[in-house]
C-alpha positions as CSV (number, residue, x, y, z in Angstrom):
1,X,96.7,156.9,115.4
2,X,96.8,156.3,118.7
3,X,94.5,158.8,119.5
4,X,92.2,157.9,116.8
5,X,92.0,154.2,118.2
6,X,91.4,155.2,121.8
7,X,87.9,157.3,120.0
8,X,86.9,153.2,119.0
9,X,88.4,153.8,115.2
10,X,88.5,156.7,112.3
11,X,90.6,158.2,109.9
12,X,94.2,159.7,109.6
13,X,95.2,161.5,107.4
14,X,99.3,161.7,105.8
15,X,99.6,164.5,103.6
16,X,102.6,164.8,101.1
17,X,105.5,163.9,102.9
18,X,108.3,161.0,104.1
19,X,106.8,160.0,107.6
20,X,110.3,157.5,108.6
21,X,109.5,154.9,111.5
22,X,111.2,152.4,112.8
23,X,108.2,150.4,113.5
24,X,104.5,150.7,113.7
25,X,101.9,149.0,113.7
26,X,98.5,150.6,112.6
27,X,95.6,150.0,115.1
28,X,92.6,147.9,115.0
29,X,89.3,150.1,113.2
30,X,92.3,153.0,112.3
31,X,92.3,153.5,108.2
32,X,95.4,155.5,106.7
33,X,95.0,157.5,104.1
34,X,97.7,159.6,102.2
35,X,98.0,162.0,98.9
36,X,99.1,159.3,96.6
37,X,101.4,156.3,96.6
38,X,104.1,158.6,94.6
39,X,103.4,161.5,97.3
40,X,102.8,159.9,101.0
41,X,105.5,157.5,102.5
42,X,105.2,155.3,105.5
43,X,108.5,154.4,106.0
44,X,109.8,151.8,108.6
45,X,108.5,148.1,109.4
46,X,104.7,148.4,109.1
47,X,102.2,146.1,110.6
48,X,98.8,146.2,109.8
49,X,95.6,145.4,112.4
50,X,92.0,145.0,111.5
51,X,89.3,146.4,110.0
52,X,91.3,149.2,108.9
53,X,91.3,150.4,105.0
54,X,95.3,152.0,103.8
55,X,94.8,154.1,100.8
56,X,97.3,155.9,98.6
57,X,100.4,155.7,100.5
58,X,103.6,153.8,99.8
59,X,104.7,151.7,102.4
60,X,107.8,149.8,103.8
61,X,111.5,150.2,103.5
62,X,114.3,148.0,102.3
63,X,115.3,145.3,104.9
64,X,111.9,144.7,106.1
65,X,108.6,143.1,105.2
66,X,105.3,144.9,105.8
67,X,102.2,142.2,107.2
68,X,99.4,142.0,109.5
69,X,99.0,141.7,113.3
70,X,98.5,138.1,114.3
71,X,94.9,137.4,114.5
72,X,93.9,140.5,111.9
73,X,91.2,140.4,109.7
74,X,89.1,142.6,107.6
75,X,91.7,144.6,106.4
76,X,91.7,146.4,102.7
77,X,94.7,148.3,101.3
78,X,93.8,150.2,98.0
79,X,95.8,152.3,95.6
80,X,99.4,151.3,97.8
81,X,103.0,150.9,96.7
82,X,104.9,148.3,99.1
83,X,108.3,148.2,98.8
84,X,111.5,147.1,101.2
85,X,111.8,143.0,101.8
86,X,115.0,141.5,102.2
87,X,116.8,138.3,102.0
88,X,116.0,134.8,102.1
89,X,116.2,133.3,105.5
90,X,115.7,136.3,107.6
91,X,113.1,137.3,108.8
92,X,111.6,140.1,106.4
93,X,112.3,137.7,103.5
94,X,109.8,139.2,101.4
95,X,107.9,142.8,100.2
96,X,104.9,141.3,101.6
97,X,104.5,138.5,103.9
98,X,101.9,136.6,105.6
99,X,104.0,135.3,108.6
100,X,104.4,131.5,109.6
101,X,102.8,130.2,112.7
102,X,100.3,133.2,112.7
103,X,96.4,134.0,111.5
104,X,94.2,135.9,110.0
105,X,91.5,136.3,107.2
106,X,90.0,138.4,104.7
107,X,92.5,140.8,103.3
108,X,92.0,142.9,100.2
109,X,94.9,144.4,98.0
110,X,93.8,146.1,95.1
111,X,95.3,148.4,92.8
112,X,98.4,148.1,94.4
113,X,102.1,147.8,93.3
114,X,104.1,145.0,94.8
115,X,108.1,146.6,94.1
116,X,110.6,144.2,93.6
117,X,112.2,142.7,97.1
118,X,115.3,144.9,97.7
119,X,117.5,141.6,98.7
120,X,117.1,138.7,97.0
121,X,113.5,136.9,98.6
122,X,109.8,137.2,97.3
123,X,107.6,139.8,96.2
124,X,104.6,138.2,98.4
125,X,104.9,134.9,100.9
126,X,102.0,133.5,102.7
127,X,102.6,130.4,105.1
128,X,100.2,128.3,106.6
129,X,101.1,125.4,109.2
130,X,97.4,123.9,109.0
131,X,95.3,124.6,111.9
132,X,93.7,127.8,113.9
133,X,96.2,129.3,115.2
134,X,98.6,129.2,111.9
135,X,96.0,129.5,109.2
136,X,95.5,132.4,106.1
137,X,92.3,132.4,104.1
138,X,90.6,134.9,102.0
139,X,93.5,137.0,100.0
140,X,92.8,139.0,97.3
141,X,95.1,141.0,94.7
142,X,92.6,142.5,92.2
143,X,94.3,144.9,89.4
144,X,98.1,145.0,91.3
145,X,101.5,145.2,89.9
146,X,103.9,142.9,91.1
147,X,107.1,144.6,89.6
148,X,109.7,141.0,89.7
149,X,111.5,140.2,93.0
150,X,114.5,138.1,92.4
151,X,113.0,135.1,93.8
152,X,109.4,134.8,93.8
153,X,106.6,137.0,93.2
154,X,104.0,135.2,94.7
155,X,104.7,132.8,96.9
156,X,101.6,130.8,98.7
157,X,103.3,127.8,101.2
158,X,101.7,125.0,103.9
159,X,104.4,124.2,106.0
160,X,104.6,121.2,108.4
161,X,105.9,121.6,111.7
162,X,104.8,117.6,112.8
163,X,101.7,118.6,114.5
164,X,98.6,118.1,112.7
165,X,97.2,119.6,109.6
166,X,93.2,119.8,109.9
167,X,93.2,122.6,107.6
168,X,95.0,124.8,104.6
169,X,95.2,128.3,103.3
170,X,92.2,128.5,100.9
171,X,91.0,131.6,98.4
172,X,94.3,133.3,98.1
173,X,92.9,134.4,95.1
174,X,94.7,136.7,91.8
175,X,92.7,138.5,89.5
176,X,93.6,141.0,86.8
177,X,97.1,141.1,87.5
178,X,100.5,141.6,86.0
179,X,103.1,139.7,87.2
180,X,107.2,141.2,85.5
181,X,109.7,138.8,85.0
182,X,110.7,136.9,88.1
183,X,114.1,135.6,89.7
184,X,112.3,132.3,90.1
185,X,108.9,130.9,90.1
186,X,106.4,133.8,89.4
187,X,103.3,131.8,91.2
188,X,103.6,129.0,93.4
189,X,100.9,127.3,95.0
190,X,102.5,124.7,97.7
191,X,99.8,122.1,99.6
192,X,99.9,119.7,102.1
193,X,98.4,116.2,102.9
194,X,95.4,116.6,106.3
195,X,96.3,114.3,108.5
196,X,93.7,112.1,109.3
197,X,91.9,111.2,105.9
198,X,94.9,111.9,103.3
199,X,93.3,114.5,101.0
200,X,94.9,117.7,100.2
201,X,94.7,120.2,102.3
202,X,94.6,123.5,100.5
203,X,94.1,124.8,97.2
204,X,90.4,126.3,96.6
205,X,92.4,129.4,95.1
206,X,91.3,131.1,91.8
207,X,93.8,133.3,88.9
208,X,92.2,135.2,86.5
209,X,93.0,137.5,83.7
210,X,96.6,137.7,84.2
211,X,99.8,138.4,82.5
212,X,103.0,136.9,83.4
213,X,106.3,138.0,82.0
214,X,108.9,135.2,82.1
215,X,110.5,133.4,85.0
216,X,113.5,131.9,86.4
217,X,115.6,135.1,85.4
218,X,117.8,135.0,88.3
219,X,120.8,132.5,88.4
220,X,120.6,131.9,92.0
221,X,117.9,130.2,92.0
222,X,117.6,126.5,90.2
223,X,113.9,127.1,89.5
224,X,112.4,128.9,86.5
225,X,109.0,127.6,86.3
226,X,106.3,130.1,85.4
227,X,103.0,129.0,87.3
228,X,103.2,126.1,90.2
229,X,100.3,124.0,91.9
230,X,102.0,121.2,94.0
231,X,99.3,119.2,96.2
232,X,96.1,121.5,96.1
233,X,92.9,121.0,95.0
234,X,90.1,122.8,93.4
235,X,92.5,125.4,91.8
236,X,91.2,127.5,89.0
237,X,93.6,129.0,86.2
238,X,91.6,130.9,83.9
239,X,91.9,133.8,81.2
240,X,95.6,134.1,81.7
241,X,98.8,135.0,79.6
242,X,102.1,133.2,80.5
243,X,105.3,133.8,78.2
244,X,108.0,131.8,78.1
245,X,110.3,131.2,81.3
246,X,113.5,129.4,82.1
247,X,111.9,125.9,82.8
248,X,108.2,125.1,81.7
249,X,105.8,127.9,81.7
250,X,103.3,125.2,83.6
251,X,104.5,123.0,86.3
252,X,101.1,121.3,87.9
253,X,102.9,118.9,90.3
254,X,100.6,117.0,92.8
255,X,100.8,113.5,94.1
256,X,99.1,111.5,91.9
257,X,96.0,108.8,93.6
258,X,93.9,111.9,95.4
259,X,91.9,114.2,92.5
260,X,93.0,117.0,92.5
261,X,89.9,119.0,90.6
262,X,91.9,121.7,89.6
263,X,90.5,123.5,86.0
264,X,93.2,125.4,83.8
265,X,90.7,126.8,81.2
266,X,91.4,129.7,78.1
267,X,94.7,130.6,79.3
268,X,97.7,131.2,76.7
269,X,100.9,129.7,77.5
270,X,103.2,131.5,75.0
271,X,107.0,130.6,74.6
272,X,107.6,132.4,72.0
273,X,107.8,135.7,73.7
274,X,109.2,137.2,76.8
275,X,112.7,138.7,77.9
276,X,114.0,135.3,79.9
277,X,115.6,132.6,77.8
278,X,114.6,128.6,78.0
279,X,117.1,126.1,79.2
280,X,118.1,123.8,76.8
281,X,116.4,121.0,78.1
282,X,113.4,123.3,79.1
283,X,109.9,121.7,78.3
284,X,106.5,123.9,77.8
285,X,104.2,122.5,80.4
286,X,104.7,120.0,82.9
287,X,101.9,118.2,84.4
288,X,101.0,115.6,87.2
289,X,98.7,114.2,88.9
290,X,94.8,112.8,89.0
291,X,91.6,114.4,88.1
292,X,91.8,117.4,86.9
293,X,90.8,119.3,83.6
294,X,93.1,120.6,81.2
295,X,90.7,122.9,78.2
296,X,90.4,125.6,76.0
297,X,94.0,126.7,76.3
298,X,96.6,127.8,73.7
299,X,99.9,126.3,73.9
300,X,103.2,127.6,72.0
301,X,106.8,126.7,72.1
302,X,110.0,127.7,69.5
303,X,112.5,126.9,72.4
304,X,113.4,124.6,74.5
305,X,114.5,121.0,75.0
306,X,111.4,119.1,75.5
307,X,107.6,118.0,74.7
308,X,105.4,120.8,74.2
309,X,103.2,119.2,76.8
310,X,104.5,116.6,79.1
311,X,102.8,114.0,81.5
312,X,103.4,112.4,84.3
313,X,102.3,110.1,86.7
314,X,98.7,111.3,86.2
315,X,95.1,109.4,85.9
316,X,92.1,110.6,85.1
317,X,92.3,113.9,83.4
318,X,90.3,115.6,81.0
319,X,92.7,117.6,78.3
320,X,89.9,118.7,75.4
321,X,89.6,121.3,73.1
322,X,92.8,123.1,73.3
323,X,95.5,124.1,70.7
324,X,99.4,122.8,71.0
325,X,102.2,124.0,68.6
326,X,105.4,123.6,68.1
327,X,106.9,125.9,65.7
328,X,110.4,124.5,65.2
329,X,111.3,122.8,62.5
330,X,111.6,119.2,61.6
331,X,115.0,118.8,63.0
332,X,114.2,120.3,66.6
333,X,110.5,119.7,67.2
334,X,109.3,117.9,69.9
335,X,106.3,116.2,70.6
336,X,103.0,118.3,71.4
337,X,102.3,115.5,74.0
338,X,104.2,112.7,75.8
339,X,103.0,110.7,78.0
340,X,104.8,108.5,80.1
341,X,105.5,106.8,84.4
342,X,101.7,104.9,84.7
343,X,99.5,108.1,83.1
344,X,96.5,106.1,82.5
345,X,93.1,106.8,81.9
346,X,93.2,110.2,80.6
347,X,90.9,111.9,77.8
348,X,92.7,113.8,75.0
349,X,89.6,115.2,73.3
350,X,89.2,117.8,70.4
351,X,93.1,119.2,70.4
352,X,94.6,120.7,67.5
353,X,98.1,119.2,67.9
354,X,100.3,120.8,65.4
355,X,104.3,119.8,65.2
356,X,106.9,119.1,61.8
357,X,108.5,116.6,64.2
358,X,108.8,113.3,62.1
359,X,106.7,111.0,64.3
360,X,105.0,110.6,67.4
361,X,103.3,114.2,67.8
362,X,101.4,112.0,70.4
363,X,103.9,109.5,72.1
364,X,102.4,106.9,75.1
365,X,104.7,104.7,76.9
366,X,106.1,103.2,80.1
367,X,103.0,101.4,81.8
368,X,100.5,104.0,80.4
369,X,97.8,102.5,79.8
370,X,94.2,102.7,78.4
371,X,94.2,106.5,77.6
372,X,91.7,107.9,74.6
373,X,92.2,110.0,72.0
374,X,89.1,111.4,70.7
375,X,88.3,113.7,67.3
376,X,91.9,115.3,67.4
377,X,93.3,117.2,64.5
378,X,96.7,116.0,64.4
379,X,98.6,118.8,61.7
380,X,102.0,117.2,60.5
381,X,103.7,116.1,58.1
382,X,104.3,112.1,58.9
383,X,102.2,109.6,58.3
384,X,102.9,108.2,62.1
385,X,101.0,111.3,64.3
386,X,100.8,108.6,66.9
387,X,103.6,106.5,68.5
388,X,102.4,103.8,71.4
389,X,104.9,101.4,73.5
390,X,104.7,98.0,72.8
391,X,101.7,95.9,74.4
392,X,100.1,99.5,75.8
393,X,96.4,100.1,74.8
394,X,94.9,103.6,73.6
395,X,91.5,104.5,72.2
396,X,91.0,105.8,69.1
397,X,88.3,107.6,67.6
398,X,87.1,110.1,65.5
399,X,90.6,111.7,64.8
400,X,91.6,113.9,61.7
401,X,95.0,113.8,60.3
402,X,96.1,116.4,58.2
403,X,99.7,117.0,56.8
């Protein structure tokens, strides 16, 4: 490698074989290529430089994380198997990790398998402490396998070290994936505040056409929710499949007063299926905070403890068009929505809302005011779809109800 750096870049080739390291790091403009992730083993601490492409290899080794050169950039790794990580609070705590306090942009995994972490951390971190020198942008995972680490599998984190934040991680982006059961969250998408101004940070990310198997398996971990945004903005959540986790299968958790422009759209968030099993008190999908759109999903639930959909402090948000079942049966359904904490203003639009609970598929209360519920299909079998707290206002119009 070496030599092929000191020529200004090229190929080397691994043919069929363990090649054990204790650490390396691949040079700048040097691509790696072996006979197969199965076949060709790079085995040791690797660290990757830039404008380099890693091809059909597997790479890593239990204990330690595999990541980039500080500063890197440019850098595509096709057709790979990662595997080693290690333990929370060391520091290789994951398969993967993008490390704090360093930079870099434009990476490219794709086709790539993600093993679980051999100790108990993440499949993949990424921190960001909000400025140059401590900044990740432009991530991609296009068609990978992340195989369930006993904590996360995808972990994407702005940290805050008190100086100041005049930037986030942005396009750490997910397409075409599936994600195995997890130890705790499976995604989660973790913002901060910029300093001067107040608006979020980071977010700008995109996850498409995945399949997530269940969260929150591991016991060591309090967590279980399946997909996470907390402060970000301009997310997109699109095309995906999440089955049913330990805790809700949704949990959108920004400070509410800053919209937040985030779109879920045409996902399926399915608690009937999948291999980990609710907590008691475990609701379907949690969500919080302002201006954001909530369509064209599918939401189902036979477990749990909770509202099929529950909101929270959050203003201004557009839920239309999407379909929310509860399957139990008159003596443990829930609610498809409750709303409660100040969630004013928000548009419930063209939802098939489907639940045998007695009353209140829709409950409002505690301060929430002034929210409209428009040309709903409300499919149960009271004659009270709708329960309101006393003295609140909500808009009516145009809904259907049907027993």
């Amino acid at each position: 490698m070496s030599v092929v750096a000191g020529k200004g870049g090229g190929v080397v080739y691994l043919p069929a074989g363990t090649y054990r390291v204790s650490a390396l790091t691949i040079p700048n403009k040097v691509s790696v290529a072996g006979d197969g992730r199965s076949s060709s083993w790079l085995k040791g601490k690797i660290t990757a430089g830039s404008d380099l492409t890693v091809s059909n290899l597997k790479l890593g080794v239990a204990g330690k994380s595999f990541t980039v050169a500080n500063g890197a950039h440019d850098s595509a790794f096709e057709s790979c198997e990662f595997t080693g990580g290690g333990d929370q609070g060391t520091s290789d705590p994951a398969v993967v990790i993008f490390y704090p306090k360093r930079y870099g942009h434009d990476f490219s995994f794709r086709d790539c398998v993600i093993d679980a972490n051999a100790g108990n951390g993440n499949g993949v971190t990424v921190w960001d402490y909000g400025r140059a020198t401590a900044h990740f942008e432009n991530i991609v995972f296009d068609h990978c396998h992340f195989l369930g680490s006993p904590c996360m599998n995808l972990e994407v984190q702005q940290g805050d070290d008190g100086q100041p934040i005049v930037t986030g991680f942005k396009n750490i982006n997910v397409y075409d994936s599936v994600f195995e059961a997890s130890g705790s969250e499976q995604v989660s998408y973790g913002g901060k505040f910029l300093s001067a101004g107040g608006d979020f940070a980071s977010g700008w990310c995109t996850v498409q056409g995945c399949t997530f198997k269940g969260s929150g398996a591991n016991s060591l971990y309090p967590w279980g929710q399946g997909i996470e945004m907390g402060n970000v903005t301009h997310m997109v959540f699109s095309g995906n499949t999440v089955l049913r986790g330990r805790g809700a299968m949704l949990n959108h958790d920004s400070w509410p007063g800053k919209p937040g422009y985030d779109v879920i759209t045409n996902n399926t968030f399915d608690a009937t299926r999948g291999t980990v099993a609710a907590a008691s008190d475990a609701i379907g999908l949690f969500f919080e905070g302002d201006g954001n759109t909530f369509s064209g999903n599918t939401v189902i639930t036979n477990t749990g403890g909770g509202p099929v959909l529950f909101v929270t402090r959050a203003n201004g948000n557009v839920f239309e068009n999407n379909s929310i079942t509860d399957t139990r049966g008159a003596d443990t359904a829930h609610e498809c929505i409750y709303a409660k904490q100040t969630s004013c203003n928000n548009h419930f639009t063209g939802n098939r809302l489907s639940t045998a609970k007695k009353y209140g598929c829709v409950t409002i209360v505690d301060n929430s005011n002034d929210n409209w519920l428009t040309s709903n299909t409300f499919l149960m079998p009271s004659s009270l779809p709708i329960a309101v707290g006393a003295g609140l206002r909500v808009n009516l119009d145009g809904n259907i109800f049907a027993p």
